[in-house]
N, C-alpha and C positions, 0 to 999 in steps of 0.2 A: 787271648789273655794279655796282661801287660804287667812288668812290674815298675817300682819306683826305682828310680836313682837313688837311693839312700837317704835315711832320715836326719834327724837332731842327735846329736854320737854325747854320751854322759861319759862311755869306757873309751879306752886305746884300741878297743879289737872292735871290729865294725860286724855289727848283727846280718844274720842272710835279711836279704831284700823284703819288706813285706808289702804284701799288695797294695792296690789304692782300695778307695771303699767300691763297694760292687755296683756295676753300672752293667746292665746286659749292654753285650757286644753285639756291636752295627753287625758283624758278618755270622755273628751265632743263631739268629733267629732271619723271617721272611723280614724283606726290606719292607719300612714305612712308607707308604704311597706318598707320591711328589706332592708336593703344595699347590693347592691352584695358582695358573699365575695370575699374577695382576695387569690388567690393561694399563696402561699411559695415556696417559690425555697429552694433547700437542701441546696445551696450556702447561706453563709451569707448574710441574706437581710441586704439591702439597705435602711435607713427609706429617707420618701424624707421632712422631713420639720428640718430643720438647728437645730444643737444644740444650737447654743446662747451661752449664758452667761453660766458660772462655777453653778451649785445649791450648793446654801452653808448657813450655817446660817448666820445672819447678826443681827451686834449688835447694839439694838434699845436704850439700857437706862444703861448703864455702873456701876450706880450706883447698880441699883438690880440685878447682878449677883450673881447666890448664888452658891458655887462649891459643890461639893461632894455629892448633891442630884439629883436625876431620878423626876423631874418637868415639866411635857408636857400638855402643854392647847390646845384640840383641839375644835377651836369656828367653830359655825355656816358661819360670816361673817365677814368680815372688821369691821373697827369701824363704818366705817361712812354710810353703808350699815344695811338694814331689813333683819331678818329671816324668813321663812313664815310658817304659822302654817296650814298646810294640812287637808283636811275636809274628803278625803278615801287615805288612805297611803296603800293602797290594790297594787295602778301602781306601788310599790316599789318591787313587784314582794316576798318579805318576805315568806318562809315558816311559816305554822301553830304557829308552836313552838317558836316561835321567839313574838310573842304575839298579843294582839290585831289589829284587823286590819282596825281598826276607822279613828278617825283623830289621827293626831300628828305632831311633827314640823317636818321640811325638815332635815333638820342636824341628827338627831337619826335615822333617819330611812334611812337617806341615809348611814351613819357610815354601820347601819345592816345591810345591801344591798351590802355593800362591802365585810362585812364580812363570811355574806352567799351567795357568790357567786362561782362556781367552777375552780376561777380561782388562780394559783400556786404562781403568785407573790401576796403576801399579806403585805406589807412591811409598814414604814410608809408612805413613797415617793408616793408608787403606791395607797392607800387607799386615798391620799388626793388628787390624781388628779383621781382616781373612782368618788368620791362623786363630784369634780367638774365638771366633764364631765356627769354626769347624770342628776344632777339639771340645767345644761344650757341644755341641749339638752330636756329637759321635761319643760324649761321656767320660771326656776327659779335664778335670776341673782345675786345670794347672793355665795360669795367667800368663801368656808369653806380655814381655816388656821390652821397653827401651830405653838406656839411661847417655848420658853425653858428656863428653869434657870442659862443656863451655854452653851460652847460651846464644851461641851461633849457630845449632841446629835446624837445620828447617826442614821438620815433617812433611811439607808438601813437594820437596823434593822426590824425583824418582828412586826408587828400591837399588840400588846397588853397592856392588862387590869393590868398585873403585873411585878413585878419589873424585870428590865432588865437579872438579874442573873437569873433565873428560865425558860429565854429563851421558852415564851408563854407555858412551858407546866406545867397545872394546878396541877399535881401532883407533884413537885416543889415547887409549892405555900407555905410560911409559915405562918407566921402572916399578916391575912388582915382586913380591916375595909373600908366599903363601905358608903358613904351618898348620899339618891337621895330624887330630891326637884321636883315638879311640883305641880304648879300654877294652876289653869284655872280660877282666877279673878270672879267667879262667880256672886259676889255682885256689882260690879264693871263695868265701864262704857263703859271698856276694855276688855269684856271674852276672854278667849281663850276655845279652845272641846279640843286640845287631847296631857296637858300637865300629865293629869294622864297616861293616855295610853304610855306616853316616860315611864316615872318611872316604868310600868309593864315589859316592854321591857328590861330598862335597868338594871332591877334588873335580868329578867334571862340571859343579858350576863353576868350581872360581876358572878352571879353561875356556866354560862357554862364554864368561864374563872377561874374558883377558888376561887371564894371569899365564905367565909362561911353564912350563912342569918342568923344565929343566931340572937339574941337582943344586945348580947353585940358584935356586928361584924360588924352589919347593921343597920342602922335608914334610916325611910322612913319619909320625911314632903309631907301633901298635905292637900287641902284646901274641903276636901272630906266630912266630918265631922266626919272620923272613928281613921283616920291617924293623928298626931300632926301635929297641924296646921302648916305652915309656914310665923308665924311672923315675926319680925326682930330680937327682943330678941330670938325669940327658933333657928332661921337660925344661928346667929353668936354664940349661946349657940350650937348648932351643927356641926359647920364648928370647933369649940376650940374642941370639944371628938371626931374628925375626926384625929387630928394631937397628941394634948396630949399621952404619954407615947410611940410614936411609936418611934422605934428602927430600926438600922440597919437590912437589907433585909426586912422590913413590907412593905408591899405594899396597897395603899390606891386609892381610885378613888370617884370620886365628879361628879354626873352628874346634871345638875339643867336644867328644862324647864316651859319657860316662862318668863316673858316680862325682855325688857335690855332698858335702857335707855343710851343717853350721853348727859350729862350737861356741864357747863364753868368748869375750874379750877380755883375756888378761894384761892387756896394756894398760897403765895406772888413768893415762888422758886415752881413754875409747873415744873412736870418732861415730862410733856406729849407733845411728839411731835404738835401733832394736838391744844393743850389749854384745852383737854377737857375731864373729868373723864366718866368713862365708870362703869355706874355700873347694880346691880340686883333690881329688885322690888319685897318687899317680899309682901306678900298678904296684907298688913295693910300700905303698903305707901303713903297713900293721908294723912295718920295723924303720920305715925313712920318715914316717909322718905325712903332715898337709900342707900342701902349699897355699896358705892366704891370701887373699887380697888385699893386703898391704904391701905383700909381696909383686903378687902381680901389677899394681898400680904403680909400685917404684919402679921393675921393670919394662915394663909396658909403655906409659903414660907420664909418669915424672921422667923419664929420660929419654922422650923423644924430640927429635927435630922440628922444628918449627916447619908448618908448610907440609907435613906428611900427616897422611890418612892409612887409619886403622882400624877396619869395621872386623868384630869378633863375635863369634855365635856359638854361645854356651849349652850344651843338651846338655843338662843334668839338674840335680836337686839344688835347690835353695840357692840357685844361679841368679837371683834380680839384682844386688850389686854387687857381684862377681869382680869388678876392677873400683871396684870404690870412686866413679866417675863422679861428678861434682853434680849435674845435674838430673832431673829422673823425669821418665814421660809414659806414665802410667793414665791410661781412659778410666774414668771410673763409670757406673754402671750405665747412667745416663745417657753418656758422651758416645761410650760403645752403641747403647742402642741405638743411637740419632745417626751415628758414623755407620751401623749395621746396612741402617734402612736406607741410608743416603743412598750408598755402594753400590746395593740390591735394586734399587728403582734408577743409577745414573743420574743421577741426578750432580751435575758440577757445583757441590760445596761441600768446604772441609772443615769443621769446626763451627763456633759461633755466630752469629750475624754480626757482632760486635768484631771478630776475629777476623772474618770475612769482609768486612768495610775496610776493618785496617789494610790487610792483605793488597784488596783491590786499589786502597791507593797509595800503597807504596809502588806497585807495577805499573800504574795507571801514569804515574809523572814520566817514566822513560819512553815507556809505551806513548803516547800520545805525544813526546818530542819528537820521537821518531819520526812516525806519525805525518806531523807538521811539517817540519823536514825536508818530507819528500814530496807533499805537497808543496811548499813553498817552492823545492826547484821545478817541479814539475811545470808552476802556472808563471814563474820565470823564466822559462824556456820558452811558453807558448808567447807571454808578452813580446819577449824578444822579436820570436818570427813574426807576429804581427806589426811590430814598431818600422821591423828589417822592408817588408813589403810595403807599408806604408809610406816611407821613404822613398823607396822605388820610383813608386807613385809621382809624387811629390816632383821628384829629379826627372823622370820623362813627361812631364807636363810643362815643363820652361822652355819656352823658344830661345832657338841658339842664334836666329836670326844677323840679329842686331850685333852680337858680340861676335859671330863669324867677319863679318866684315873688319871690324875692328882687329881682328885677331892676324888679319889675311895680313892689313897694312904694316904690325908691329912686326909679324915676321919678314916679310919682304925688305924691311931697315934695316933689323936685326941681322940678316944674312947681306946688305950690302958692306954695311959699316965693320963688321966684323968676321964674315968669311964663313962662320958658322949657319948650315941649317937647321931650323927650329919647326919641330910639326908638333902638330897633337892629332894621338890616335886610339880609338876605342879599345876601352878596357875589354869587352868582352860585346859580342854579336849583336847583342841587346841594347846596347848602352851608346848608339854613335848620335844621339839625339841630348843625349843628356850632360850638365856640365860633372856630376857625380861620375861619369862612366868615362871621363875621360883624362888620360895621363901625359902628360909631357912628351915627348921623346926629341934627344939634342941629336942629331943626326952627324954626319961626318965632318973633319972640316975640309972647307973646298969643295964642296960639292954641290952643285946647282941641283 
C-alpha cells in the first residue's frame, strides 16, 4: 500500500493522509510476464511512436529568472498531483548499498532506480522519463518534473548531484554542502513510515556523488529524536547555512521528504499560474504554519552566488514548483512516449529532429576544429620530415670537387697571412660529402 503526501489544505489542521485511487499492487498479486523483446536490426532503427513537439524549456515566471546559477528542482509531482509514500520500496529493485529497503516515497527511490540501473544513457532527459515510466507502469500516477533558474539548462547533460563543471565525476568535486529533511509526522494525524528511510538513501548518494558528510558540509533534520528536529525555525535556519558563504563552483543539494501542501495565494500580485502557493510542512505545522515557495525562492535562489550549483529533490505533494524557478521542463504525452521508446531500443536521440539538428551543430563546429587541428598538425609534421629528407637528398648529391680545391688554397693564405688555422669539419658521420653537413671550425692561433 501507499499513501499520499498530503492534499489541497481549505482548514489550518491537516486531514490524515488519504489514499491515492486504487491500482493493484505490483508485489500483491503473481508478476506480469516480461514483454517480448524486440530484436535490433544493425540498420538504424526506426522508433515507431512520432516525435512531436521540439523538448525545450519553457518559460513559466519571467520574473524569477536568475542567470549565472546551476538551479534544478527535481519534484516528485505536478503541483496539483500526490506523491505517494511506499510501505516496501524492495519492487524498486535497489541494490543493498543504496539503503534501507523499508518504506519510503516514490520519487527517491524511483531517482535511485534510475540511477542504479545498468543502463548508458543516464542524462537528465532520460532519468526523468526512467522515473516516469516506472512509477506509471508499477500504478503510480504522480508526474515527476524538472523546473530551472535560467534558460541555460541542458537536459542532455549527465544526471548529477554536482555542479555542472566537474561533469558528474566526484573527484572534481570542490566545495560541497548537503541538507536532508525527512518528516514521518509521527505525532501527527498525518504519519508517514519511510521519510527517514529517503534521507538514509539520500545521504549516501550525495557521498557516492562527492559530497563530503562531515558536520560542517552536511546537516541532517528529522523528527527521530536523535537528529535536529525539523521545525520551521531550525528548516529555514538550515535552508540560510545551506546557501550562506557558498562561492563560485560550490556545489549544493537539498533533498527533503515529506508532506507538501497547496494552498490560495494571498498576495494582492500572485505570480503563480494556477493562484496557488505550494509549500513544505515542517514537523510543527498545525501551530508554526508552512513554508512557501516564495519563501524558499528568496532563500534559496534570489540570494545565491553567482557560479554556485544547487540541485534539490522534493518527495512530497504538489512539489512541481516547489522554488518558483523561472523556467519549467515538463514532457508532455508524446514527447515521453517518443523519449520512452528511444531509451528502451538505444537508440542515440534526444528530442526532436528539429532539436537534434540544432544540437548536432552547435557540437559539430568545436567538434570538427578540433578535429582539423590535429590533422592539420599531424600532416605538418609528415610534410616537414619529408621536406627535411628531401633536402638531404638534395645536399649529398653536390660534388665538393671543385670547391675543395678552392677551399684547400683560401685556407693555406688565410693561415700564412694571418697565423690563424681555418678547417672545415663534418657536422655529423653522414654529411662529410655535403656543403649542408658542414661547419666552420677556426682552430688555434699558431698552430700549423
Amino acid at each position: 500500500s501507499h499513501h499520499a503526501r498530503l492534499t489541497c489544505f481549505s482548514a489550518t489542521r491537516v486531514p490524515a493522509p488519504r489514499r491515492m485511487a486504487p491500482v493493484p499492487h505490483p508485489m500483491a498479486s503473481k508478476k506480469p510476464p516480461r514483454p517480448a523483446k524486440r530484436t535490433s536490426s544493425k540498420i538504424m532503427m526506426k522508433l515507431d511512436t512520432p516525435v512531436g513537439d521540439p523538448i525545450k524549456l519553457v518559460l513559466t515566471t519571467p520574473a524569477n529568472v536568475v542567470d549565472h546559477v546551476h538551479v534544478v528542482l527535481l519534484s516528485g509531482c505536478k503541483d496539483s498531483q500526490e506523491s505517494a509514500d511506499v510501505s516496501a520500496t524492495s519492487e524498486f529493485g535497489l541494490p543493498k548499498h543504496a539503503g534501507p529497503a523499508g518504506a519510503g516515497g516514490a520519487c527517491t527511490n524511483a531517482m535511485l532506480m534510475t540511477v542504479h540501473d545498468d543502463k548508458p544513457d543516464d542524462t537528465w532527459l532520460s532519468t526523468l522519463v526512467t522515473m516516469r515510466h516506472w512509477l506509471h507502469k508499477n500504478g503510480y500516477p504522480q508526474v515527476p518534473k524538472l523546473s530551472y533558474a535560467n534558460a541555460a539548462f541542458d537536459w542532455r547533460a549527465p544526471f548529477s548531484l554536482l555542479h555542472p563543471q566537474c561533469r558528474a565525476n566526484p573527484k572534481k568535486a570542490g566545495r560541497t554542502r548537503a541538507l536532508l529533511i525527512g518528516i514521518n509526522y509521527t505525532n501527527s494525524d498525518s504519519p508517514l513510515d519511510g521519510a527517514w528511510n529517503d534521507v538514509d538513501k539520500a545521504k549516501k548518494f550525495a557521498v557516492a556523488s562527492g559530497y563530503k558528510e562531515d558536520v560542517s558540509s552536511m546537516r541532517v533534520l528529522r523528527d527521530n529524536g536523535s537528529d535536529v528536529s525539523p521545525t520551521k525555525v531550525n528548516i529555514k535556519k538550515a535552508l540560510k547555512w545551506l546557501v550562506n558563504g557558498a562561492s563560485k563552483g560550490d556545489s549544493l543539494f537539498l533533498h527533503f521528504s515529506g508532506h507538501g501542501v497547496s494552498m490560495k495565494d494571498k498576495d494582492a500580485f500572485s505570480d503563480e499560474a494556477d493562484g496557488k502557493d505550494e509549500c513544505l510542512a515542517p514537523v510543527d505545522f498545525e501551530k508554526m504554519g508552512f513554508i512557501k515557495d516564495d519563501d524558499l525562492f528568496a532563500i534559496l535562489v534570489q540570494s545565491l552566488a553567482p557560479g554556485v550549483s544547487l540541485v534539490a529533490v522534493m518527495d512530497c505533494c504538489h512539489s512541481g514548483t516547489l522554488l518558483d524557478l523561472g523556467y519549467d521542463f515538463t514532457l508532455n504525452d508524446a514527447q515521453f512516449e517518443h523519449e520512452r521508446e528511444r531509451i528502451a531500443k538505444k537508440v542515440p536521440l534526444n528530442g526532436s529532429v528539429a532539436g537534434e539538428t540544432a544540437h548536432a551543430l552547435v557540437h559539430f563546429v568545436p567538434n570538427t576544429a578540433k578535429t582539423l587541428g590535429r590533422v592539420v598538425v599531424k600532416t605538418l609534421d609528415v610534410a616537414c620530415e619529408a621536406t627535411s629528407e628531401v633536402l638531404q637528398r638534395i645536399a649529398t648529391s653536390i660534388p665538393l670537387r671543385g670547391l675543395r680545391y678552392g677551399y684547400d688554397g683560401v685556407r693555406d693564405a688565410a693561415r700564412r697571412l694571418t697565423g690563424w688555422r681555418v678547417s672545415v669539419g663534418a657536422a655529423n658521420a653522414n654529411a662529410h660529402k655535403a656543403v649542408a653537413g658542414y661547419v666552420v671550425v677556426v682552430g688555434e692561433f699558431g698552430k700549423k
